[in-house]
Structures are given as structure tokens and as C-alpha cells.
PLY file of the C-alpha trace (Angstrom):
ply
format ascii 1.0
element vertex 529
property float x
property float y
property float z
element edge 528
property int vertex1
property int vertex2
end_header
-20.07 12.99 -3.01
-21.92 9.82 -1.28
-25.12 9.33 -1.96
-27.88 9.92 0.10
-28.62 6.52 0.81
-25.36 5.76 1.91
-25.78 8.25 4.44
-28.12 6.57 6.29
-27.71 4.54 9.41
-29.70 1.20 10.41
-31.30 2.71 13.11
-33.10 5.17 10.53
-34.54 2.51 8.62
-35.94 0.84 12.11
-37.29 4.48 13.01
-39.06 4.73 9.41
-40.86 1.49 9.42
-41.55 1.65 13.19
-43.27 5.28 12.68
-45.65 3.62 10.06
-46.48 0.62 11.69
-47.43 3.01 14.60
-49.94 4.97 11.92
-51.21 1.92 10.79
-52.29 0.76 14.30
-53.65 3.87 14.99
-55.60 3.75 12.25
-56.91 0.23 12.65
-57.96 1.46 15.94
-59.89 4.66 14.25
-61.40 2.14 11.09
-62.75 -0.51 13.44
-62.41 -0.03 17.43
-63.34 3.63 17.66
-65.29 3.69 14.34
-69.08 3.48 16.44
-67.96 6.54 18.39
-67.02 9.24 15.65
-69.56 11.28 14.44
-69.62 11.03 10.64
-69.50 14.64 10.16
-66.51 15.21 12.52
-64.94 16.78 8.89
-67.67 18.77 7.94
-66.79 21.97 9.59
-70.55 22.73 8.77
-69.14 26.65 8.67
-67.39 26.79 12.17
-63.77 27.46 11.42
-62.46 30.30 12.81
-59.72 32.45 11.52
-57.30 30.66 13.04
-58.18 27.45 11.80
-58.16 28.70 8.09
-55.00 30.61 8.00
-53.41 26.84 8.99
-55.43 24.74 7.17
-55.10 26.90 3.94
-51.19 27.26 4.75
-50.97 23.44 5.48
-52.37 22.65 2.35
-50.51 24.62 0.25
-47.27 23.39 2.41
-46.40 19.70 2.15
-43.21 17.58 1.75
-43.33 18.52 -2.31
-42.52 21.99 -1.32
-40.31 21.10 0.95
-38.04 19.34 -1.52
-39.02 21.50 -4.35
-37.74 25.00 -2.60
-34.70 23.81 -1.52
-33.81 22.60 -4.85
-34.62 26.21 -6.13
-32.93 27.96 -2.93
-29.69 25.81 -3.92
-29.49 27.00 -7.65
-30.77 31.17 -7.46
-31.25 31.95 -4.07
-34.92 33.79 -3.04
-36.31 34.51 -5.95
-38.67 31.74 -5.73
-39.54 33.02 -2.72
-41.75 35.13 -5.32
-44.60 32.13 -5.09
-44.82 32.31 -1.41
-44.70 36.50 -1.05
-46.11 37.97 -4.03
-49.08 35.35 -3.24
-50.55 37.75 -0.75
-52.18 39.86 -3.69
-54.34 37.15 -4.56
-55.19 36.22 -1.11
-56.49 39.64 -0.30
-58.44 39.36 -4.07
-59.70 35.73 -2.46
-60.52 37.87 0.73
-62.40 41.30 -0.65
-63.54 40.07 -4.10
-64.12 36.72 -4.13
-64.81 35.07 -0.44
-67.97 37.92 -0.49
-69.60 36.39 -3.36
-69.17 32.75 -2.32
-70.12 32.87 0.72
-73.35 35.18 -0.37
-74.33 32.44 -2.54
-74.29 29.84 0.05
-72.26 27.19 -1.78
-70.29 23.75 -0.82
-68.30 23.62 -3.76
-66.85 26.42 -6.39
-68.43 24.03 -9.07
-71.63 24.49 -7.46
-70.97 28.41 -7.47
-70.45 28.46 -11.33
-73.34 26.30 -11.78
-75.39 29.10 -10.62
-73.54 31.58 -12.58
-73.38 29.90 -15.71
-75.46 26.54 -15.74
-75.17 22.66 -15.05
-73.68 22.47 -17.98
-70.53 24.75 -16.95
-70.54 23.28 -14.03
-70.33 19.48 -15.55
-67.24 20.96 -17.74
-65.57 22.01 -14.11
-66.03 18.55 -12.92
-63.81 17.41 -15.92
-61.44 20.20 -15.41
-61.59 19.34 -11.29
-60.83 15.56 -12.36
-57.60 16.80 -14.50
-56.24 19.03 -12.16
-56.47 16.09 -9.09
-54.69 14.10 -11.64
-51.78 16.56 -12.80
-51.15 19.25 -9.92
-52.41 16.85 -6.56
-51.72 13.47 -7.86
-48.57 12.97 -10.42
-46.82 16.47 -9.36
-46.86 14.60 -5.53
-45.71 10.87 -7.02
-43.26 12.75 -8.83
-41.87 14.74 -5.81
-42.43 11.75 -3.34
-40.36 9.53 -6.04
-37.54 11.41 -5.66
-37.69 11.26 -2.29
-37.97 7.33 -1.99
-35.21 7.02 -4.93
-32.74 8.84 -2.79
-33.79 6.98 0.45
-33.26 3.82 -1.28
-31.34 4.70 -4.03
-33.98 3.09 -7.06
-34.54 4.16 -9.73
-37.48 6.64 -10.86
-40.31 4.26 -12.22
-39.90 1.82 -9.15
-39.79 4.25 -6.60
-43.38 5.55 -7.97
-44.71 2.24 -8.17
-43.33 1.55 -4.62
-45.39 4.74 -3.53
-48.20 3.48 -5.04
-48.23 0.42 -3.51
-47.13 1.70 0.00
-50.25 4.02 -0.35
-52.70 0.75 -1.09
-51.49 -0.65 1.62
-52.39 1.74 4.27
-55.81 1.40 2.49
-56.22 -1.44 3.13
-54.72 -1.45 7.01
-56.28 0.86 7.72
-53.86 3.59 8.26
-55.16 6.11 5.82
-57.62 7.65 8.54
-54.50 7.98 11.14
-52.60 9.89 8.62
-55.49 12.23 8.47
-55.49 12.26 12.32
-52.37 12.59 12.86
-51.93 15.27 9.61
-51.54 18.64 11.59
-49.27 16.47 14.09
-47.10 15.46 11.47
-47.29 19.30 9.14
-46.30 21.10 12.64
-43.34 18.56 12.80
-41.77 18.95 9.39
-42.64 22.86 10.18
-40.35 22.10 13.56
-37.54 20.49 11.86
-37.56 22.69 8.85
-36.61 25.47 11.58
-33.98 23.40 12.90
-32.24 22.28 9.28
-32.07 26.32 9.33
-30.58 27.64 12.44
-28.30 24.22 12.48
-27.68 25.17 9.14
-26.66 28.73 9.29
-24.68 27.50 12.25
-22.07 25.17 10.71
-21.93 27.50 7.56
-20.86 30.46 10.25
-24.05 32.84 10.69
-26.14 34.70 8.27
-24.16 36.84 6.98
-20.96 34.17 6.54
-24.17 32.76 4.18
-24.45 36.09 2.32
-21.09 36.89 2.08
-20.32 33.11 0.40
-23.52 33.50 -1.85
-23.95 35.55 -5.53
-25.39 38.91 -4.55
-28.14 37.92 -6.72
-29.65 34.50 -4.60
-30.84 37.66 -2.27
-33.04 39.51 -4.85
-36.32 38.51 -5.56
-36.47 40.47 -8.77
-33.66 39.07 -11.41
-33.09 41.14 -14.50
-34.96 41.02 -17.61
-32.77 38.49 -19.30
-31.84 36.26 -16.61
-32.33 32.65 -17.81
-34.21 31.52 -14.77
-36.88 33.97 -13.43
-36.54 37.21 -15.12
-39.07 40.02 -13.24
-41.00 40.74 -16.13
-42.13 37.10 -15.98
-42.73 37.12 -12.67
-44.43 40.20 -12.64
-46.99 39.30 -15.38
-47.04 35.73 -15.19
-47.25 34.31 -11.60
-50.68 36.65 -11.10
-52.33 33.81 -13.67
-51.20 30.67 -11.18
-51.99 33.25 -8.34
-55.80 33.73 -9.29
-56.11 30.16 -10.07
-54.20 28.28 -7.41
-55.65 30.92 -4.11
-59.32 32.13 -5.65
-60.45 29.52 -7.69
-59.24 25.85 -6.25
-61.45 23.94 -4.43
-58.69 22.28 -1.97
-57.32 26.00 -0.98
-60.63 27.90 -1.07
-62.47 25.25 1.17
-61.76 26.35 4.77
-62.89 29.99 3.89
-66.22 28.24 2.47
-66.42 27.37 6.05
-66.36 29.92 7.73
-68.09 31.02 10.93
-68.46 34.45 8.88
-67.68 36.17 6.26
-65.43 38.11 8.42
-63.73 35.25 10.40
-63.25 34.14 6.46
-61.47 37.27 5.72
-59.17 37.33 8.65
-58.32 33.55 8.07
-56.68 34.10 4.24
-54.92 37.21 5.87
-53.55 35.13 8.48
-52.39 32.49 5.72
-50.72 35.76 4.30
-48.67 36.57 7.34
-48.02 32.73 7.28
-46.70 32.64 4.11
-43.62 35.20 5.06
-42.47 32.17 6.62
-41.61 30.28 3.53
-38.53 31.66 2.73
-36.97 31.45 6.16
-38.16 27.69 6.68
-38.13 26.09 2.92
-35.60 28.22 0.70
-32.84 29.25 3.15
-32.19 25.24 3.57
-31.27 25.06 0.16
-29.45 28.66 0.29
-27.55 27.21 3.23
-26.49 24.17 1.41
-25.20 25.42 -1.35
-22.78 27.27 0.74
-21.85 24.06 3.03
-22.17 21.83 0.06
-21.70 23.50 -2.81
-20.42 20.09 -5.29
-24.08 18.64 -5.39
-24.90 16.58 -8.39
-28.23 17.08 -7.89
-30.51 20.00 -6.44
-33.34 18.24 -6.02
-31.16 16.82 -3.13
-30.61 19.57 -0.88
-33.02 19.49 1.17
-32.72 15.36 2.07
-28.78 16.31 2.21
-28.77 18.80 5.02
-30.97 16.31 6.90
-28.47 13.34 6.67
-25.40 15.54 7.03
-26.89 17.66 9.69
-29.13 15.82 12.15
-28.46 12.80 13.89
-29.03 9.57 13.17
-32.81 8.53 14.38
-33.90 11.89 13.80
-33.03 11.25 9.97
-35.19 8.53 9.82
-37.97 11.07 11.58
-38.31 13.49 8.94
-38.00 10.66 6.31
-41.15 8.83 8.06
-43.07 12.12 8.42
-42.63 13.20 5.14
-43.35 9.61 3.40
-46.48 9.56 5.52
-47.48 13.24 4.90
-46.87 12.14 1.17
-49.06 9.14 1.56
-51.97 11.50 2.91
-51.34 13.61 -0.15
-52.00 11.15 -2.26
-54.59 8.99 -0.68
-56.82 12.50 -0.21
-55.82 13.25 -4.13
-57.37 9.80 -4.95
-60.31 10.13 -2.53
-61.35 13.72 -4.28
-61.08 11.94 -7.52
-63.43 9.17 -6.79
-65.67 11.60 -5.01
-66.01 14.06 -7.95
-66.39 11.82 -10.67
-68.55 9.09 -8.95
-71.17 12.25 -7.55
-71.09 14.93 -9.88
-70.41 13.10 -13.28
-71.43 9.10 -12.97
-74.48 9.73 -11.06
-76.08 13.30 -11.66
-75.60 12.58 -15.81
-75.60 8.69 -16.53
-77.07 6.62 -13.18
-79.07 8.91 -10.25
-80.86 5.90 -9.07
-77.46 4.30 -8.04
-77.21 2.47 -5.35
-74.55 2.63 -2.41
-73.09 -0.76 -3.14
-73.30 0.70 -7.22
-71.93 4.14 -5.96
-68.94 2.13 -3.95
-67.86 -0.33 -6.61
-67.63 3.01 -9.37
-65.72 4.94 -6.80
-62.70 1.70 -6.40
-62.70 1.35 -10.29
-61.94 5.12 -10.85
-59.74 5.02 -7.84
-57.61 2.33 -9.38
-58.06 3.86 -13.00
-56.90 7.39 -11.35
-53.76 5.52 -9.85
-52.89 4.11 -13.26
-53.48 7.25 -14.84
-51.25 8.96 -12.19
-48.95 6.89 -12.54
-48.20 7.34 -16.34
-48.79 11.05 -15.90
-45.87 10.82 -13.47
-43.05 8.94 -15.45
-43.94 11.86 -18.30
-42.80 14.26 -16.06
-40.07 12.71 -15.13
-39.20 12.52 -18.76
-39.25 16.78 -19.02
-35.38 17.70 -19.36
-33.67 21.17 -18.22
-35.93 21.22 -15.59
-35.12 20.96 -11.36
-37.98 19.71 -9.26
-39.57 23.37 -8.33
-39.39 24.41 -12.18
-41.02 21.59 -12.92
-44.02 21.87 -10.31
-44.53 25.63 -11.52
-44.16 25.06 -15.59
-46.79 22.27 -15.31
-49.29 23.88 -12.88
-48.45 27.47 -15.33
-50.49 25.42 -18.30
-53.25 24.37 -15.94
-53.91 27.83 -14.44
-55.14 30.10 -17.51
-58.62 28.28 -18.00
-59.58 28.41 -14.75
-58.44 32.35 -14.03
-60.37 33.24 -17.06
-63.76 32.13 -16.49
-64.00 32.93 -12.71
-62.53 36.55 -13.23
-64.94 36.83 -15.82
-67.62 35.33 -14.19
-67.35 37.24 -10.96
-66.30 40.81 -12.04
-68.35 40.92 -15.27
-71.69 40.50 -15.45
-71.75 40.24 -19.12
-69.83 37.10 -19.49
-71.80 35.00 -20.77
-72.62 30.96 -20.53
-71.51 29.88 -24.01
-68.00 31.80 -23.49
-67.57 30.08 -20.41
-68.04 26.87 -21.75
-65.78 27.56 -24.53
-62.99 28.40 -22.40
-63.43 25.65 -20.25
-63.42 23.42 -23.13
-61.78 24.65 -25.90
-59.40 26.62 -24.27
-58.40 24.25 -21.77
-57.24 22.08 -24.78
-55.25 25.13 -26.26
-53.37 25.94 -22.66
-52.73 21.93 -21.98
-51.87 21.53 -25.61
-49.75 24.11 -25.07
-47.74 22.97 -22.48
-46.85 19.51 -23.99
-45.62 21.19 -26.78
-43.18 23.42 -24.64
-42.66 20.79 -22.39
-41.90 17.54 -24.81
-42.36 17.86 -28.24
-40.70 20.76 -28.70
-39.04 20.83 -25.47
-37.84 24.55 -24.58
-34.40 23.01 -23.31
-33.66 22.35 -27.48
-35.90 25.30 -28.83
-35.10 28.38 -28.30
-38.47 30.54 -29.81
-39.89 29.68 -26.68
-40.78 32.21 -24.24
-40.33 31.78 -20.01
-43.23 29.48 -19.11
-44.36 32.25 -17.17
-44.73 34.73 -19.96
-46.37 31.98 -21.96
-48.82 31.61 -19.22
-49.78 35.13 -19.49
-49.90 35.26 -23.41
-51.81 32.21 -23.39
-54.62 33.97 -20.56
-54.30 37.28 -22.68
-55.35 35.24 -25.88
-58.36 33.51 -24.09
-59.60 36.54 -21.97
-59.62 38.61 -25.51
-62.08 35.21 -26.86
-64.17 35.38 -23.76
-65.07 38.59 -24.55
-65.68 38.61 -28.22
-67.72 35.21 -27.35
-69.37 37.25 -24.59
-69.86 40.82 -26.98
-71.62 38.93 -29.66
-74.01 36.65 -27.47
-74.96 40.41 -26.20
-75.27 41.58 -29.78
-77.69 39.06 -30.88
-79.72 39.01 -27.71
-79.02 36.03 -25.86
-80.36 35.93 -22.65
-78.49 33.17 -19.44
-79.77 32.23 -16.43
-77.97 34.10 -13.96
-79.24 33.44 -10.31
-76.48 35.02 -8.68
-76.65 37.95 -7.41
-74.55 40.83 -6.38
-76.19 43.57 -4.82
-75.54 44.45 -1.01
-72.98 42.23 -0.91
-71.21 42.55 2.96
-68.69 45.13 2.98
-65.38 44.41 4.75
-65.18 45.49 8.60
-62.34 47.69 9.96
-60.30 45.13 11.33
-60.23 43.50 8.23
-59.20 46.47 6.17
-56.56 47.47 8.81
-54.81 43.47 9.38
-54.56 43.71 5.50
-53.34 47.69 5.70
-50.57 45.95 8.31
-49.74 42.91 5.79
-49.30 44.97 2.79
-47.19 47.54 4.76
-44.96 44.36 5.86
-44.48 42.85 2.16
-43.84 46.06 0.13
-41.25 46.51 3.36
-39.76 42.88 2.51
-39.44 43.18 -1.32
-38.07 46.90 -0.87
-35.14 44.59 1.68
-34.75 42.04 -0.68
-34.40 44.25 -3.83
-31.32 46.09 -2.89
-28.63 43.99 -3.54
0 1
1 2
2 3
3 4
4 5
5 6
6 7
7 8
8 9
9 10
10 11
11 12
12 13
13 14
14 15
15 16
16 17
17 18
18 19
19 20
20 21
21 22
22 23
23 24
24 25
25 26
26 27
27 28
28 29
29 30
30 31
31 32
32 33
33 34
34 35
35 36
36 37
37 38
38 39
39 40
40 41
41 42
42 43
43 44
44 45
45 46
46 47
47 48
48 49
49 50
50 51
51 52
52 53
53 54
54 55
55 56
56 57
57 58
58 59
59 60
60 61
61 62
62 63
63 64
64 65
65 66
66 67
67 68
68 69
69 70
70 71
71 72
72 73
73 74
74 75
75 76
76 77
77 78
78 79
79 80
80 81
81 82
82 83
83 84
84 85
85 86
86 87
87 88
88 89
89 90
90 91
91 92
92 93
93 94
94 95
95 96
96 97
97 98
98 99
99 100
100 101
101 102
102 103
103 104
104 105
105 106
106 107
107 108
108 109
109 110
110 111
111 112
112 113
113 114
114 115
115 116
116 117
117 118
118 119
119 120
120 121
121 122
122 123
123 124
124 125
125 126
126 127
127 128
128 129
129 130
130 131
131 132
132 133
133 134
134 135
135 136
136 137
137 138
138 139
139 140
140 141
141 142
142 143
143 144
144 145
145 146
146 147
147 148
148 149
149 150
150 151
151 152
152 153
153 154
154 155
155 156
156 157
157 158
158 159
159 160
160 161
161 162
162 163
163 164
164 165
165 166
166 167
167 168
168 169
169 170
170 171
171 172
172 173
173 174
174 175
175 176
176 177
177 178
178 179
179 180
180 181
181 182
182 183
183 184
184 185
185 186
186 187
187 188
188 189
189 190
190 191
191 192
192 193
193 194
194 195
195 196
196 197
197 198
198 199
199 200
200 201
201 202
202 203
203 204
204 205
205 206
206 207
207 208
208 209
209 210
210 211
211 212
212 213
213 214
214 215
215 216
216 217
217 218
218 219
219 220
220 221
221 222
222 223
223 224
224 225
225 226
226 227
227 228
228 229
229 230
230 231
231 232
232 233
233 234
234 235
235 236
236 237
237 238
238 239
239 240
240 241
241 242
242 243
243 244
244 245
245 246
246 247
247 248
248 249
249 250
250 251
251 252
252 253
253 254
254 255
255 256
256 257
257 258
258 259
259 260
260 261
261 262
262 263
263 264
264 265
265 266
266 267
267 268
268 269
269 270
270 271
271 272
272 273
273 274
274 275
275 276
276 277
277 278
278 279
279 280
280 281
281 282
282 283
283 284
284 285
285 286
286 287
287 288
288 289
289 290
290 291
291 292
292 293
293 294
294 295
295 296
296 297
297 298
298 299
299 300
300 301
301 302
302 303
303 304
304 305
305 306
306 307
307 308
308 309
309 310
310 311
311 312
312 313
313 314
314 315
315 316
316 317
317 318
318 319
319 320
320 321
321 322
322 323
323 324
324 325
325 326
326 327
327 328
328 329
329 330
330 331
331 332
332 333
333 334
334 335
335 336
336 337
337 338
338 339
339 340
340 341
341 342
342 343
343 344
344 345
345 346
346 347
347 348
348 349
349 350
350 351
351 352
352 353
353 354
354 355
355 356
356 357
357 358
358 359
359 360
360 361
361 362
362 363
363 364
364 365
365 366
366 367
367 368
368 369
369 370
370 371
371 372
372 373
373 374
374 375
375 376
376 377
377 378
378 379
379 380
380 381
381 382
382 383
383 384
384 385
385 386
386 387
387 388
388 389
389 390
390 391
391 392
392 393
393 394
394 395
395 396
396 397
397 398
398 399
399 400
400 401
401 402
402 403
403 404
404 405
405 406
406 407
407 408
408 409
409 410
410 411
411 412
412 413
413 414
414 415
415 416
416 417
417 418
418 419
419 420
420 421
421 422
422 423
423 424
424 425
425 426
426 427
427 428
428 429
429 430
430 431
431 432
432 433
433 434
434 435
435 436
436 437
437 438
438 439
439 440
440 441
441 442
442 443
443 444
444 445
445 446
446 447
447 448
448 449
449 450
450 451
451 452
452 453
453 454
454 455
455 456
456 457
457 458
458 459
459 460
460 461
461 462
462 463
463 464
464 465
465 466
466 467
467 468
468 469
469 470
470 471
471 472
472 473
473 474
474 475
475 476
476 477
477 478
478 479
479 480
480 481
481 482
482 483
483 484
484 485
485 486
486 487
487 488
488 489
489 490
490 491
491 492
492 493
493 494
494 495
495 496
496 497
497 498
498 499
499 500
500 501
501 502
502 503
503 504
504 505
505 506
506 507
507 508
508 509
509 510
510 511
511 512
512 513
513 514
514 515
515 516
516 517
517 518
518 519
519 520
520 521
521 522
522 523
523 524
524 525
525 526
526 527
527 528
């Protein structure tokens, strides 16, 4: 089959490189003409988002050109069943809604590091700003090189380690033009457009390959259950079952970049109706990112590589100029990714680690040169982190997003369930976890995932499973730690508190009576075949 580059048409190219010359002019014109005019905190919602504007934003964070790319792959080789990470996600949505959102917002916090430091300590919360700093650099930073590598290898057909360095280097230069600050204005312009054409690859899609049901007919019966038997190779339920919840706690209730919006909400309500809102959004994931790949498999069922599907329905489907669209959108969207990835980085290490423990007299020009060295030193880092990926084997691009981010999660789910639903937890375990623990889970994964890779090994449980052993084995030391502290009398300094916490209103309970209703409905539907 031809390649994906030779698929392309000149006029594709001309679209691409027009489309970013156009965001770098805007964002010379945001940087330096129109710079006087914004008000500094026009990104500060300063708790004024509505629910509308935090079911999107925490939806449009969450969806990005990775996933794009990454559920098509999955769609292509077993069908729905990933759909599993977009559906089954509403449980810990409504936990971010009734357990969690409460007790952040009744503490009156910017940050969720700032919300353990009153739980635990400045020391915990120095040990999250590590563990912040390593999940920008493996889940936001070299997951989204890796993705948007793939994408730029099969534009123009290089191979993997110059296609992340070309990444790299386009994201410097919109730096430096400029054009950074018109990818964040034009961000929800450019997420609604992908959303658009998304919607299009799938009707145009189901089209040519003769309707719906022409798709189900020419599929296995199993791509349209979202629960695969015990011993299926890929995503058996029992791993789903027990070990998406850990990813699910971490990745909905506990991360800063998802949890933010609800931080700023009008109200605690408003906050609650937002995350159900992201849940009805969510449904959408299936119809817009895995029946692409579905679809393809059917009309192009020879593919060398899955990680293609998505990038060969576009240049087989659409026109030419439109091609050249979606590749533009989602290299820019990519860029934005990164460039906010690299930004966060700088941000937490220069504030919460550089200055509050080794230099608080800093001064700006101090604070501005540490935040481009760790910048650059993040890149570098990324970079690295990202040709190790690459090197995992057995692996298509969404099983490699979820076996990475499955070692990351366990930590993190720990401590905060811990540290929100048990008042005995105390500061030492949490540090231990955080510390000790996040060595074990990491360590961990880069046995499963390279010395001992699981593709040659056998012994190894699903990386789902081992997720949940691995959270099993430090939830049992976080209690122990926790029991004895108790035992011998040590006292922490707790300044949160719990007591008449606000109680969820009755529209509240009855949008997430309606969701529930709707997704036990949909995995009843998708169960049956």
C-alpha cells in the first residue's frame, strides 16, 4: 500500500505552511502590536467559568491530536473496547464531582499541590512538585513528541528520531516568532475543527464502506463489545474492570491540567455541573475517534501500520487542500501541547522548587533566565524520554500511551484517596508513597516495559492488572505507615477541614441520575454481541 506521504498533493504542503505562517502573524500581532491592550490576567478565570466552559475545557484537554491518532490505531486492531477510557471515565468524574471538587474548592486552593500542602505539609507538597515535574515530562511532554512524531514521519516520511527533533525545533520557532500565544488563541478554534472533521472522516467513512451496519456486518463480532473475555490478549474485562479505576482517579481527580477549570469555578455547583457535562461529552469519543479506525479497517483492511489509520482515511478520503487542513491543525494543536507542557514545567520548578527552597529573594531577570535553562533542559530531557518509547516493542500507539501513564497513576491515586477519605493518613505515609513508592511503580514499569519487556516475558501480567497490584501493594503500606504513626502517638498538622462541607443540589444529583442511566444503557448495547 503507498505510503502516506505519497498520498499527498502539492497543494497540501502550500496549505500546511500557509496555515502556520498565518499563526505566526497572528501571534506577532498578539506578542507585540496588541500586547499594551490585554489584560495580564485575561487567563486567570479568577473562579468565573461556568459549567459550560468546564465541561469543554476539561474535554478539550483531555482530547488532542494524540488521541486522535492513538484511538484510531486501537479502533483499527479490536474495535470499541478502548472506548472503555472514554465511557467508564464517568465514574471518576462524578467521584471528581461529589467527593473531591467539595473539598477543594472548601479549602480555597490554586493548585492540588497547594491542597496537599495543607493536608499533609510543605514538605508533601515539595515531593508533588517533583512528581508534577515527572509527569509534565512523561504523560504531557514525550507521550505528545512521541504521538506528534509519528505524525510528522508519515507526513514526510522520516524517520522517528528526526521527526522529534523536527518537532522540537518547529516548536522553538514559534517561540521565538511569536506564534505560541496565537496557538493559544486560536486553541478552541482549532479543537472545534479537528472535532468538525473527525465527524466528517466518520459519516464519509461509513459512507464509502456502505452504512453502519455494512461496517458491523464486515467487522469481528467482538470490535463491538466493550468487555473482551478474561483471556483475551488485548484488554481482557477483568483488567479493565480493576485496573483502569487507578488511571481513572489519577488522570480526572488528582491532575492539575484536568482538575483546573473546576478549581475555577463560579460555584461549587456550576463546578459540579461542568465535570458532568464533560461526562455527557465524553460519549462522543467513540463515535468521533474510534469508529475512524473501525471504519478503516473495513475499507482498508492491508495496513502495515495502525498507528496510520487515522492519517489514512484523511488522505484517501478528503480532498486534497483539506488534507493539508487537518495536517496543519493538528501539527499546530501539537505545537500548543507541547509549548504549554514546557511552560508548566518551567513554571513549577522555577516557583515552587528553585525559589520557595534554594533562592526566594530572586529576582525577575534571575527568575527568567532559570525558567529558559529548565525549559531547554526539559526539551532535552523530553526528547530522550521520547526515543525510549519509541524503543517499547509489541506495543501500537494507544497501548503505549495507556501502559506508560498505568505506571505513573498508582502514587498519585494513593495518597489523595487517602488523604481525602481518611483522616488518619498520616504525613510520613504520604511522603513515603510519594517517594518511595513512586520509585517502586516507575521502576516497575521499565522493567515491564524494557528490561524485561512483556512482548519476550511471559510472567507478566496485563499492564492494567499490574497497575492495580502495584496500588493494592502501596495502599496496604500507607496504612500500616499510617496505623503505626497512630500507635505511637504522632500528631500532623492537619488544617483542612471537613465538616459542613456543601452538599450537592438537586439538579446536580438528577443531571448525574440522567448520565448514569445513559452509560449503564450504552455498555448494556455494547455488551451483547
Amino acid at each position: 500500500m503507498e505510503t502516506i506521504h505519497s498520498l499527498l498533493h502539492p497543494v497540501d504542503f502550500v496549505v500546511v505552511i500557509a496555515y502556520l505562517l498565518v499563526l505566526i502573524g497572528i501571534g506577532y500581532w498578539v506578542s507585540f502590536i496588541k500586547k499594551k491592550s490585554i489584560n495580564e490576567n485575561l487567563f486567570l478565570a479568577g473562579h468565573s467559568l461556568g459549567w459550560g466552559s468546564i465541561g469543554f475545557t476539561m474535554w478539550g484537554t483531555n482530547v488532542g491530536p494524540s488521541m486522535l491518532l492513538a484511538s484510531a490505531s486501537i479502533g483499527y486492531t479490536t474495535g470499541v473496547v478502548a472506548g472503555n477510557f472514554g465511557w467508564y471515565a464517568f465514574v471518576f468524574i462524578f467521584l471528581l464531582a461529589v467527593v473531591f471538587a467539595p473539598r477543594y474548592l472548601h479549602a480555597k486552593v490554586l493548585t492540588l499541590p497547594e491542597f496537599m500542602g495543607k493536608r499533609f505539609g510543605q514538605t508533601t507538597r515539595n515531593w508533588l512538585a517533583w512528581y508534577t515535574l515527572a509527569t509534565i515530562l512523561i504523560s504531557w511532554l514525550a507521550l505528545t513528541l512521541f504521538a506528534g512524531s509519528k505524525l510528522i514521519g508519515q507526513f514526510l516520511n522520516l524517520p522517528m528520531w528526526s521527526s522529534v527533533l523536527l518537532l522540537v525545533v518547529i516548536s522553538a520557532f514559534f517561540t521565538v516568532a511569536g506564534g505560541l500565544k496565537a496557538v493559544a488563541y486560536t486553541n478552541v478554534f482549532q479543537m472545534m475543527l479537528l472535532i468538525i472533521v473527525s465527524l466528517i472522516l466518520t459519516v464519509v467513512g461509513l459512507h464509502q464502506a456502505g452504512g453502519i451496519m455494512a461496517v458491523y456486518e464486515n467487522t469481528p463480532a467482538s470490535y463491538w463489545n466493550l468487555f473482551l473475555p478474561a483471556d483475551d490478549p488485548n484488554y481482557p474485562w477483568i483488567a479493565i474492570i480493576l485496573g483502569y479505576p487507578i488511571m481513572g482517579v489519577w488522570f480526572w481527580c488528582t491532575d492539575q491540567s484536568m482538575v483546573q477549570s473546576v478549581l475555577g469555578a463560579k460555584s461549587l455547583t456550576q463546578g459540579q455541573m461542568g465535570a458532568n457535562f464533560t461526562g455527557w461529552l465524553k460519549i462522543l469519543d467513540v463515535a468521533l475517534f474510534i469508529i475512524p479506525g473501525i471504519t478503516c479497517f473495513v475499507l482498508f483492511p492491508s495496513l502495515a501500520d495502525p498507528d496510520e489509520a487515522y492519517m489514512t482515511m484523511v488522505t484517501r478520503l478528503l480532498p486534497a487542500g483539506m488534507t493539508g487542513m487537518v495536517i496543519a491543525v493538528l501539527i499546530a494543536a501539537l505545537i500548543s501541547t507541547i509549548d504549554s507542557a514546557l511552560n508548566s514545567l518551567s513554571t513549577v520548578f522555577t516557583m515552587d522548587i528553585y525559589i520557595k527552597n534554594y533562592k526566594s529573594q530572586a529576582t525577575q531577570k534571575e527568575i527568567i533566565q532559570i525558567g529558559r535553562i529548565i525549559t531547554v533542559i526539559g526539551a532535552v530531557i523530553a526528547i530522550f524520554l521520547t526515543l525510549a518509547i519509541n524503543s517499547i516493542k509489541g506495543l501500537n500507539l494507544f497501548d503505549v500511551f495507556q501502559s506508560v501513564l498505568s505506571f505513573i497513576a498508582p502514587p498519585m491515586s494513593v495518597v489523595f484517596l487517602f488523604g481525602v477519605l481518611w483522616k488518619k493518613t498520616t504525613t510520613r505515609a504520604a511522603n513515603v508513597i510519594l517517594t518511595y513508592g513512586t520509585v517502586f511503580s516507575i521502576g516497575t514499569g521499565i522493567f515491564y516495559l524494557w528490561i524485561f519487556p512483556q512482548e519476550k516475558y511471559d510472567f507478566w501480567p496485563h499492564f492494567l492488572l499490574l497497575s492495580f497490584y502495584i496500588f493494592i501493594i502501596l495502599s496496604a503500606l500507607a496504612f500500616l505507615i499510617s496505623w503505626f504513626d497512630s500507635r505511637s502517638g504522632q500528631k500532623d498538622q492537619n488544617t483542612l477541614s471537613y465538616e459542613n462541607l456543601p452538599k450537592p443540589g438537586r439538579m446536580v444529583w438528577i443531571a448525574w441520575f440522567l448520565l448514569i442511566i445513559t452509560m449503564v444503557g450504552l455498555y448494556i448495547l455494547f455488551n451483547g454481541h
